[in-house]
Backbone as XML, in Angstrom:
<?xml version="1.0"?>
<chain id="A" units="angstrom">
  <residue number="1" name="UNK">
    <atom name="N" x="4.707" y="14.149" z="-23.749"/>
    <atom name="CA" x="4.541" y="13.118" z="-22.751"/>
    <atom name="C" x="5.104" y="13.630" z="-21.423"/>
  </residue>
  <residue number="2" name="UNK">
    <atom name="N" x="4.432" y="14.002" z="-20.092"/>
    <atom name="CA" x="4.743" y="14.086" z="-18.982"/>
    <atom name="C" x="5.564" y="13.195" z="-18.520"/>
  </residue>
  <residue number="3" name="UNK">
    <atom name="N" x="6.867" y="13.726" z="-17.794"/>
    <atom name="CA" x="8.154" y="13.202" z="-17.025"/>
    <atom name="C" x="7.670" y="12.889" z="-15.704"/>
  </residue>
  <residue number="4" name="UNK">
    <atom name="N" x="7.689" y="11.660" z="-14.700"/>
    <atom name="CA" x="7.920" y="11.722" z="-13.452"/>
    <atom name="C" x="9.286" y="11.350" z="-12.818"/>
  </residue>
  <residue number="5" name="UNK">
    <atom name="N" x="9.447" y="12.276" z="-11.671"/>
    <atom name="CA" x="10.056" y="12.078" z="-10.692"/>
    <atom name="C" x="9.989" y="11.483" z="-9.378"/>
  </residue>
  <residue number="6" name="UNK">
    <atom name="N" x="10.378" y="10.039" z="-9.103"/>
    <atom name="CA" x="10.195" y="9.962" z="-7.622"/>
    <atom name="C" x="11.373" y="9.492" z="-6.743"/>
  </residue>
  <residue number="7" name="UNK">
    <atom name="N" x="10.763" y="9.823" z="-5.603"/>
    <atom name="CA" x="12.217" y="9.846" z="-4.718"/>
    <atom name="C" x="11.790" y="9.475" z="-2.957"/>
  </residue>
  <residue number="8" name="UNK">
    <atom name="N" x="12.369" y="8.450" z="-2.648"/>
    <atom name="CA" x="12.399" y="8.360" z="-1.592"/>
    <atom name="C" x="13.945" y="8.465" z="-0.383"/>
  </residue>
  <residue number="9" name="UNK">
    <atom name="N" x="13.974" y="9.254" z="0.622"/>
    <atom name="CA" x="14.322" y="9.815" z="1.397"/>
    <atom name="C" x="14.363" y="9.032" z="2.728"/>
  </residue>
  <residue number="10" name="UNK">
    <atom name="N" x="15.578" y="8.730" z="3.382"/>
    <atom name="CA" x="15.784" y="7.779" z="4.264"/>
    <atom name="C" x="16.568" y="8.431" z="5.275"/>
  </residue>
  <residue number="11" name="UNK">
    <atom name="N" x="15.977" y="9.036" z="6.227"/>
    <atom name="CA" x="16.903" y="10.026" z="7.306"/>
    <atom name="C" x="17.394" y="9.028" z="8.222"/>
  </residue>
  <residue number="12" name="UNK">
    <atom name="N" x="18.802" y="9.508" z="8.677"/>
    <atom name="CA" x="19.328" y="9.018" z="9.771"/>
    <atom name="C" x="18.588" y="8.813" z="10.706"/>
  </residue>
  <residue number="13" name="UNK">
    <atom name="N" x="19.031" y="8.079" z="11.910"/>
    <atom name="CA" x="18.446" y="7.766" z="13.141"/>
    <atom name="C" x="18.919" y="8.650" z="13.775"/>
  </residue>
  <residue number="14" name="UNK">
    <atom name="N" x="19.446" y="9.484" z="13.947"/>
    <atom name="CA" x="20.036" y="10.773" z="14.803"/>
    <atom name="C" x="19.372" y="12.267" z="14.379"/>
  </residue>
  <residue number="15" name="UNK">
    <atom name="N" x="18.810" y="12.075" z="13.059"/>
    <atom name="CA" x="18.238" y="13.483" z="12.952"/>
    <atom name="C" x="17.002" y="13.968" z="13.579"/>
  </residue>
  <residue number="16" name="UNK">
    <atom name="N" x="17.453" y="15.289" z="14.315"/>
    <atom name="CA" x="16.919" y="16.104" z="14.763"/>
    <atom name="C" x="15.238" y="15.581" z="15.045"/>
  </residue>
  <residue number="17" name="UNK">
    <atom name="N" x="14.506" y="15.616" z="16.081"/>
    <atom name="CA" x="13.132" y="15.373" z="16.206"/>
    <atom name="C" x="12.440" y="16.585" z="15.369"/>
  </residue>
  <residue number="18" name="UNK">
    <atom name="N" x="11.581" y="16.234" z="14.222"/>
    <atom name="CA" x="10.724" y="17.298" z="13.880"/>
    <atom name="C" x="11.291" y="17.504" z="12.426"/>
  </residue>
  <residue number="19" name="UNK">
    <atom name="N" x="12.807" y="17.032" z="12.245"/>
    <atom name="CA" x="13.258" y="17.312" z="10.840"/>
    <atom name="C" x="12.151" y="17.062" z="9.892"/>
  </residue>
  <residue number="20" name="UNK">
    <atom name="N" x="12.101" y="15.653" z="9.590"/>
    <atom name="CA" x="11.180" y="15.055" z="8.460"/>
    <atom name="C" x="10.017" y="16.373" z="8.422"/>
  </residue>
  <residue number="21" name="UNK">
    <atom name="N" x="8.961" y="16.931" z="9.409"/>
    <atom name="CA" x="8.054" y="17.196" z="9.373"/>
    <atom name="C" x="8.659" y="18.904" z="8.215"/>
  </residue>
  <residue number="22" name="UNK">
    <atom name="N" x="9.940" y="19.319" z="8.408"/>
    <atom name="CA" x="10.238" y="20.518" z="8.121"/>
    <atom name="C" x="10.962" y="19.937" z="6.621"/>
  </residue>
  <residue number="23" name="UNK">
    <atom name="N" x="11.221" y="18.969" z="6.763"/>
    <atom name="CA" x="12.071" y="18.854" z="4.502"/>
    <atom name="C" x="10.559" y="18.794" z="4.531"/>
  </residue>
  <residue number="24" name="UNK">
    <atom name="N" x="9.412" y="18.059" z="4.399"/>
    <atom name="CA" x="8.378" y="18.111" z="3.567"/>
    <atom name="C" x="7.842" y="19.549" z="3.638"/>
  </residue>
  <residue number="25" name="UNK">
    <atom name="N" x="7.813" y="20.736" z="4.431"/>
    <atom name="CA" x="6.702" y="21.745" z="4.611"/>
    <atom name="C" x="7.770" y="22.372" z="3.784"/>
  </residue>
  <residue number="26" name="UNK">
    <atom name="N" x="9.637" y="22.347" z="3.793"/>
    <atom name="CA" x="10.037" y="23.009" z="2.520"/>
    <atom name="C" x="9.954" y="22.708" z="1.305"/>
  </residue>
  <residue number="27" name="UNK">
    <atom name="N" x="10.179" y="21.270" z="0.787"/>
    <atom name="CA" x="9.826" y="21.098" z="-0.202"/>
    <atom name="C" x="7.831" y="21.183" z="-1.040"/>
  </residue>
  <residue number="28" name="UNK">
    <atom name="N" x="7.405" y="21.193" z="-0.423"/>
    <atom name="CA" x="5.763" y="21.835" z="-0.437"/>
    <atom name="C" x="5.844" y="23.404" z="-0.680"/>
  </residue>
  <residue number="29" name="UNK">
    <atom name="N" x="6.625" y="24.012" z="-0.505"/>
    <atom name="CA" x="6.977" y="25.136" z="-0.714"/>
    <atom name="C" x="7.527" y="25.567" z="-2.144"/>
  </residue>
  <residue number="30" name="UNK">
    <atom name="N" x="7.842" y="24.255" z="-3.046"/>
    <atom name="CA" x="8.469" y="24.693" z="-4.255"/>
    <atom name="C" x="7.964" y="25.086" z="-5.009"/>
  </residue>
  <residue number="31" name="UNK">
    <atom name="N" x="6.695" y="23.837" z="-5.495"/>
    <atom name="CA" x="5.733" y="23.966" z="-6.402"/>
    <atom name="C" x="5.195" y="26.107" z="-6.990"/>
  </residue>
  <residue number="32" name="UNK">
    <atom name="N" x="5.663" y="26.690" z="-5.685"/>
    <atom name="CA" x="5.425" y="28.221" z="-5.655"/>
    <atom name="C" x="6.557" y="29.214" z="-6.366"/>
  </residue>
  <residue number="33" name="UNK">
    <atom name="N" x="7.225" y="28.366" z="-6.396"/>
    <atom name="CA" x="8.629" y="28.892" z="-7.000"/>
    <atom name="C" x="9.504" y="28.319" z="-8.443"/>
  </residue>
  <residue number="34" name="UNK">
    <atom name="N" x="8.496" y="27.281" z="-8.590"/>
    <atom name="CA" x="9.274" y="26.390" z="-9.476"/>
    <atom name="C" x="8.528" y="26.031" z="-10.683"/>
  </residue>
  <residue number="35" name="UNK">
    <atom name="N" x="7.954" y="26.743" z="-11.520"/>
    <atom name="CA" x="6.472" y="26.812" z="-12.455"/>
    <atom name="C" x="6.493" y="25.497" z="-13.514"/>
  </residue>
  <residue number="36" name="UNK">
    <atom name="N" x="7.622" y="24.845" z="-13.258"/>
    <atom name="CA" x="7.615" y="23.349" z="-14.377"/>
    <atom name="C" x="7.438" y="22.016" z="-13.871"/>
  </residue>
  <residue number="37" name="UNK">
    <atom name="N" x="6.916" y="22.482" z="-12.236"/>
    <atom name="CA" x="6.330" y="21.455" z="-11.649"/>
    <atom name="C" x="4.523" y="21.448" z="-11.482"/>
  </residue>
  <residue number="38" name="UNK">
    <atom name="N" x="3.902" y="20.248" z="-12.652"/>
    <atom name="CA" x="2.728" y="20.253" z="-12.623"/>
    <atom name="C" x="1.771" y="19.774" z="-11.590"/>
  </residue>
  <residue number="39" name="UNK">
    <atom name="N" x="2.500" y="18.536" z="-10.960"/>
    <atom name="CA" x="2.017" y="17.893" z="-9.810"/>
    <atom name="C" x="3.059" y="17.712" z="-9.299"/>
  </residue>
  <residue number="40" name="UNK">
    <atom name="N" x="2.978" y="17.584" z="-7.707"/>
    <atom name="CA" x="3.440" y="17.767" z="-6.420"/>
    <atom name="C" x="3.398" y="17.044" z="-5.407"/>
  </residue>
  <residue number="41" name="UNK">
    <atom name="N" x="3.770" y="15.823" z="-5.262"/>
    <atom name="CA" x="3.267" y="15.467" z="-3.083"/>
    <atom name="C" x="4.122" y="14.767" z="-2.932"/>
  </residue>
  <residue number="42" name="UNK">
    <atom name="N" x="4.181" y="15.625" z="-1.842"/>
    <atom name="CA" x="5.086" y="15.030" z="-0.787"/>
    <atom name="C" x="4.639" y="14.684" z="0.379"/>
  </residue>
  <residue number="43" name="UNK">
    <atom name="N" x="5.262" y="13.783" z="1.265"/>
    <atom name="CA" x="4.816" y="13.088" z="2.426"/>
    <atom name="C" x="5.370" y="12.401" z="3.466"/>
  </residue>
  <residue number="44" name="UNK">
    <atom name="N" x="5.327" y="12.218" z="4.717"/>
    <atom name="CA" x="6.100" y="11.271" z="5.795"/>
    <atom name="C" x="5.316" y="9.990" z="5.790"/>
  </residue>
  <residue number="45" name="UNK">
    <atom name="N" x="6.425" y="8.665" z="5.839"/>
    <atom name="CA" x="5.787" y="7.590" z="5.848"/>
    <atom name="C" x="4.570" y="7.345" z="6.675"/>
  </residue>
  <residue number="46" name="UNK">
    <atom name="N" x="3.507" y="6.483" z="6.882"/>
    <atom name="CA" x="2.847" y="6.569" z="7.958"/>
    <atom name="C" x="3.405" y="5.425" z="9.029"/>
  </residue>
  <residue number="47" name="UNK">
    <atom name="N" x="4.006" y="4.821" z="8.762"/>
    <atom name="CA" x="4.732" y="4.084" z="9.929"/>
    <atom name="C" x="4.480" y="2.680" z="9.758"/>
  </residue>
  <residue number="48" name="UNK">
    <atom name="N" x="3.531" y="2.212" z="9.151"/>
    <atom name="CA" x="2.585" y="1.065" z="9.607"/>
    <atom name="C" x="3.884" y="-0.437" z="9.243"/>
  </residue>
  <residue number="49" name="UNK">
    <atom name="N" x="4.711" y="0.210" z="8.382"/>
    <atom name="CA" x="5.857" y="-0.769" z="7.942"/>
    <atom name="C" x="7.228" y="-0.586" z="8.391"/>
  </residue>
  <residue number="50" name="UNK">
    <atom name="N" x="7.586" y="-1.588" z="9.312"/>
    <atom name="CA" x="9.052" y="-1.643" z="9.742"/>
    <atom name="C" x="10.088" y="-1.550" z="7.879"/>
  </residue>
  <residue number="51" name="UNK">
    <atom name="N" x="10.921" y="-0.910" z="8.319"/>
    <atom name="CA" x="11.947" y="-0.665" z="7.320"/>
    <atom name="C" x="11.565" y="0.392" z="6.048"/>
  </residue>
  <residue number="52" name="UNK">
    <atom name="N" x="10.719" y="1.008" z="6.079"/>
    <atom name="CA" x="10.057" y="2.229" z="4.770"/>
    <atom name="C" x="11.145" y="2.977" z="4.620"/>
  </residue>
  <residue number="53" name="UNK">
    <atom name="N" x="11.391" y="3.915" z="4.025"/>
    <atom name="CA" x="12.039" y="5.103" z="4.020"/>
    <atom name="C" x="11.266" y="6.328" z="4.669"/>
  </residue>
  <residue number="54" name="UNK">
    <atom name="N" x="11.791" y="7.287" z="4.964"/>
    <atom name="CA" x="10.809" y="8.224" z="5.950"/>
    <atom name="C" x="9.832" y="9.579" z="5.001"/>
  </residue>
  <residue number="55" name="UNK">
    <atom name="N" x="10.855" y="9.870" z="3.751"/>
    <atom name="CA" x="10.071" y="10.704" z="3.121"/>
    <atom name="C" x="10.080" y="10.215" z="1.732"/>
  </residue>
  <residue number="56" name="UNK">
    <atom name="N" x="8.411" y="10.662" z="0.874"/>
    <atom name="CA" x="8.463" y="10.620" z="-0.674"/>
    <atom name="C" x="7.470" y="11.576" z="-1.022"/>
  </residue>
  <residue number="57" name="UNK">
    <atom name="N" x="8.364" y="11.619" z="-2.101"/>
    <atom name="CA" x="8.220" y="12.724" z="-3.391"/>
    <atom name="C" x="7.789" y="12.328" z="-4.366"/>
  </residue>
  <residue number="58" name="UNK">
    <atom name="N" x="6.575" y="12.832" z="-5.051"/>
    <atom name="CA" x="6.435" y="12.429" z="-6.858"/>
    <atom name="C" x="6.334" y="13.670" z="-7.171"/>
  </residue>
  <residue number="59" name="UNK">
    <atom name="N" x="7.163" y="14.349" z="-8.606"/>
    <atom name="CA" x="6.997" y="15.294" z="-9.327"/>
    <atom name="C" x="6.827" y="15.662" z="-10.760"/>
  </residue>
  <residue number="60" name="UNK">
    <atom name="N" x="5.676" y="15.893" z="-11.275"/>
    <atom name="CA" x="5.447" y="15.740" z="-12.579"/>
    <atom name="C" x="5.646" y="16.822" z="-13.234"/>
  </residue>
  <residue number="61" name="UNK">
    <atom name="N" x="6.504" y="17.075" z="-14.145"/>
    <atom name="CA" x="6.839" y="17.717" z="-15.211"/>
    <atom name="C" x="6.044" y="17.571" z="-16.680"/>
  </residue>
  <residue number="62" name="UNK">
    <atom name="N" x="6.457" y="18.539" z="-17.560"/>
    <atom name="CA" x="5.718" y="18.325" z="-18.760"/>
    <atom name="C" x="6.760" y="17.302" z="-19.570"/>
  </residue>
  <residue number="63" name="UNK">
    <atom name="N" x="8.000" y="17.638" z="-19.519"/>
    <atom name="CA" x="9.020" y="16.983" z="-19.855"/>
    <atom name="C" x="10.210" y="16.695" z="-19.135"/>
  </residue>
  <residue number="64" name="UNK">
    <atom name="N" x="11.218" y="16.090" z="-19.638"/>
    <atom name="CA" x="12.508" y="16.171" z="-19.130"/>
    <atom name="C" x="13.392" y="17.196" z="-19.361"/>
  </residue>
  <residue number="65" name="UNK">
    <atom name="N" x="13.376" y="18.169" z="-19.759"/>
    <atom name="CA" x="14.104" y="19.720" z="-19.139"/>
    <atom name="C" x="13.269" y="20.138" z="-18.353"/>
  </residue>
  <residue number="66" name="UNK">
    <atom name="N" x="11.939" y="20.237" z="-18.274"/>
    <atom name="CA" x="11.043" y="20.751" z="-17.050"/>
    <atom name="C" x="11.647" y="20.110" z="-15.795"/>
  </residue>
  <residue number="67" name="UNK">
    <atom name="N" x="11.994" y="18.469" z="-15.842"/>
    <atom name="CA" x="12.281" y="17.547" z="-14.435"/>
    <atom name="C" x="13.687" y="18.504" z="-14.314"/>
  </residue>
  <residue number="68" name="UNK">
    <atom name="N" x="14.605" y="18.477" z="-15.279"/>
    <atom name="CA" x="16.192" y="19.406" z="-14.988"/>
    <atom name="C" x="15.960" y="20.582" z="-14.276"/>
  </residue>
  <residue number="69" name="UNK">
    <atom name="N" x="14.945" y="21.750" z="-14.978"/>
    <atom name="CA" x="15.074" y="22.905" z="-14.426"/>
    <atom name="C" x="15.048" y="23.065" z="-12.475"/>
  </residue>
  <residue number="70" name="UNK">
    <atom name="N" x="13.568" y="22.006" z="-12.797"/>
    <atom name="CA" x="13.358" y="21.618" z="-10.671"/>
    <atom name="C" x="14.578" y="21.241" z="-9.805"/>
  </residue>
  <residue number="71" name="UNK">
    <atom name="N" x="15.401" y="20.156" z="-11.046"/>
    <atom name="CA" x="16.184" y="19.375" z="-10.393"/>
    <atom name="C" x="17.559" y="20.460" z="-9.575"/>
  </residue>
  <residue number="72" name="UNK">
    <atom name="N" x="17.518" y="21.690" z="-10.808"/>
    <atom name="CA" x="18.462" y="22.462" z="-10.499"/>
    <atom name="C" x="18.644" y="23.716" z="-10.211"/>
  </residue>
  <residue number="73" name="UNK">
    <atom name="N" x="16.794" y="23.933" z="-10.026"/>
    <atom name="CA" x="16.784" y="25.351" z="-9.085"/>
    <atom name="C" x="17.410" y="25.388" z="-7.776"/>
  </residue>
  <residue number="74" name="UNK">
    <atom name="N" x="17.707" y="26.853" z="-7.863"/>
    <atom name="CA" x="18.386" y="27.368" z="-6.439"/>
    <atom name="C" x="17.398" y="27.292" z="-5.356"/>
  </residue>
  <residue number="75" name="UNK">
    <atom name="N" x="15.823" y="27.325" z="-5.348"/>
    <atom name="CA" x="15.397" y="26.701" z="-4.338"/>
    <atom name="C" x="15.210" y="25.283" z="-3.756"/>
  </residue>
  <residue number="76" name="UNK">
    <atom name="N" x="14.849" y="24.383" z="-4.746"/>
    <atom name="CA" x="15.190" y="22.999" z="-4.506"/>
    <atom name="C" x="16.995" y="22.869" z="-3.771"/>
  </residue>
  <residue number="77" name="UNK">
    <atom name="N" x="17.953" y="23.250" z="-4.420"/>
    <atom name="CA" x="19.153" y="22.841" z="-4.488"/>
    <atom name="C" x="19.287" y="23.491" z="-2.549"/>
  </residue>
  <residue number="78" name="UNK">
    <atom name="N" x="18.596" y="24.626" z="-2.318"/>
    <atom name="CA" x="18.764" y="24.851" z="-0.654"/>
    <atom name="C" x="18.262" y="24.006" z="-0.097"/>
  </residue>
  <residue number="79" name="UNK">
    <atom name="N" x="16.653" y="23.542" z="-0.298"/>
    <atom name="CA" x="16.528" y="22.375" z="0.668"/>
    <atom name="C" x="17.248" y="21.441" z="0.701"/>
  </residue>
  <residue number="80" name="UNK">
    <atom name="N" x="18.233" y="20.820" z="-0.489"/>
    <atom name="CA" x="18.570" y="19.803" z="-0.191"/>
    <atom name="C" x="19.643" y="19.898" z="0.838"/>
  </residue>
  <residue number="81" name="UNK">
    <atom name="N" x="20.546" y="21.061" z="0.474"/>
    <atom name="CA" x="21.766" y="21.269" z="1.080"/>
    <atom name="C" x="21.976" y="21.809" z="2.800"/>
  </residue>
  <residue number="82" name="UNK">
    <atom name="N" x="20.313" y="22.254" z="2.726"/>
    <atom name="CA" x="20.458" y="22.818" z="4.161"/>
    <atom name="C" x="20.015" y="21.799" z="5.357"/>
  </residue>
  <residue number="83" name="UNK">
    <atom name="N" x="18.689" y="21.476" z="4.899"/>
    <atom name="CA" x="18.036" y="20.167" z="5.211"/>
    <atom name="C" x="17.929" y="19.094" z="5.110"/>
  </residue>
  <residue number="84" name="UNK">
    <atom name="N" x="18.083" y="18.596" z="3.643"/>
    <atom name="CA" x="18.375" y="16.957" z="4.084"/>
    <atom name="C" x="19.414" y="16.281" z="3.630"/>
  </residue>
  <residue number="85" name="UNK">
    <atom name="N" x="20.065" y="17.201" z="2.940"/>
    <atom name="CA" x="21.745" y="16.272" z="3.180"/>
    <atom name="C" x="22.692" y="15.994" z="4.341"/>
  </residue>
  <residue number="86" name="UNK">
    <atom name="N" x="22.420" y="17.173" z="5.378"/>
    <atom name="CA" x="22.617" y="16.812" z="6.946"/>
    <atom name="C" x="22.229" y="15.546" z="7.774"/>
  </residue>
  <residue number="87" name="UNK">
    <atom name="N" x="21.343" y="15.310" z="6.975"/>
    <atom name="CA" x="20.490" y="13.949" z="7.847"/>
    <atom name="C" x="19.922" y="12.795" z="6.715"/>
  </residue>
  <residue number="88" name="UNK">
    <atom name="N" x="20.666" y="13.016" z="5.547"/>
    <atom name="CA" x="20.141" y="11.688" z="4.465"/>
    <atom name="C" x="21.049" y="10.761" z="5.288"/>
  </residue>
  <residue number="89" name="UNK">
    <atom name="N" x="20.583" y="9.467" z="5.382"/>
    <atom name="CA" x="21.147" y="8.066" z="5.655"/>
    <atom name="C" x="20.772" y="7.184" z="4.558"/>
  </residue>
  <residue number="90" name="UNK">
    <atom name="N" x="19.847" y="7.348" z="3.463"/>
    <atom name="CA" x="20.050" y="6.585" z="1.816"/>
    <atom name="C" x="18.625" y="7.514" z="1.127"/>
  </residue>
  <residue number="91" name="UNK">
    <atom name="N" x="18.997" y="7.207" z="-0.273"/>
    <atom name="CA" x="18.250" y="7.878" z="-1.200"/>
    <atom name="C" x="17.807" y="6.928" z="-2.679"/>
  </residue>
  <residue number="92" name="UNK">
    <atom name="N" x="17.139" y="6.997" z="-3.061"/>
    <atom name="CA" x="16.467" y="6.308" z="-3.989"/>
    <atom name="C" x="15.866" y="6.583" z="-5.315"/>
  </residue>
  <residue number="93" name="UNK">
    <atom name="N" x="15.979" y="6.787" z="-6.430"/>
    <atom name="CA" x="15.219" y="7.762" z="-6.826"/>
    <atom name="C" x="15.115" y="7.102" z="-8.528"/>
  </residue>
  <residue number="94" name="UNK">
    <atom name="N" x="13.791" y="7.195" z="-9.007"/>
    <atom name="CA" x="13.556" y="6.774" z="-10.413"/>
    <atom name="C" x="13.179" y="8.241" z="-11.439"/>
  </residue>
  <residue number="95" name="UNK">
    <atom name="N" x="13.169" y="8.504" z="-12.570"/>
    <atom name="CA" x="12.628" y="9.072" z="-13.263"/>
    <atom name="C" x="11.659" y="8.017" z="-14.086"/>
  </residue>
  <residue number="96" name="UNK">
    <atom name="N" x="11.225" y="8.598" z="-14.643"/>
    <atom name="CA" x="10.196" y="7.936" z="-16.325"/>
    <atom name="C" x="9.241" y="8.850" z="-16.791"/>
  </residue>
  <residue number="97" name="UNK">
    <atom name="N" x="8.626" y="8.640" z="-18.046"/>
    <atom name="CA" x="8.135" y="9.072" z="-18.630"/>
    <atom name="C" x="6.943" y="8.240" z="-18.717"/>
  </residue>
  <residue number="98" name="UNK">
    <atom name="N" x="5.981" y="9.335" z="-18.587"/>
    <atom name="CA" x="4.366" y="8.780" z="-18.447"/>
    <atom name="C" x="3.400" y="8.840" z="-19.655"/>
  </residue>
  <residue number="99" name="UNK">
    <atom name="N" x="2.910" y="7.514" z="-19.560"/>
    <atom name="CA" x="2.118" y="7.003" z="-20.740"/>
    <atom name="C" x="0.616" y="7.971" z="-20.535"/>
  </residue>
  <residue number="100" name="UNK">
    <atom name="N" x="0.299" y="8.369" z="-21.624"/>
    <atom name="CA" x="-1.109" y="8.849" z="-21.553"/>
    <atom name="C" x="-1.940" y="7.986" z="-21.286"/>
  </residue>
</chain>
């Protein structure tokens, strides 16, 4: 049974102009590095709703050590640390397991 991951991403009001556009083009970058991620997208809100969070993530695994391994690669673990833990202002995030 395939694991999902999702996560939404709530940047400060002070971060950097252009950030958001650069966590998504790194994290889009994993899927290349990270072979236990089956599906992938990521995205910036489109705006149309006062109060959204600014970025989300869904990531599908085959299982839940597949969701661990992503969770705790050294490339994931840089974006977070370089890029958006500087500028998280809240975070959100569910796992589950997907019904065929």
């Amino acid at each position: 049974m395939a694991f999902r991951h999702i996560v939404l991403l709530t940047l400060a009001d002070d971060a950097p102009p252009g950030r958001a556009d650069e966590i998504v083009a790194a994290l889009r970058r994993l899927p290349s590095a990270i072979p236990e991620l089956r599906t992938y997208v990521v995205g910036v809100d489109a705006g149309v709703s006062p109060g959204n969070a600014t970025i989300a993530v869904v990531a599908d695994t085959d299982d839940q050590a597949g969701w661990e391994r992503y969770r705790d690669h050294p490339e994931h673990q840089q974006v977070i640390a370089e890029l958006i833990a500087p500028v998280l202002a809240a975070r959100t995030a569910v796992q589950h397991h997907v019904e065929p």
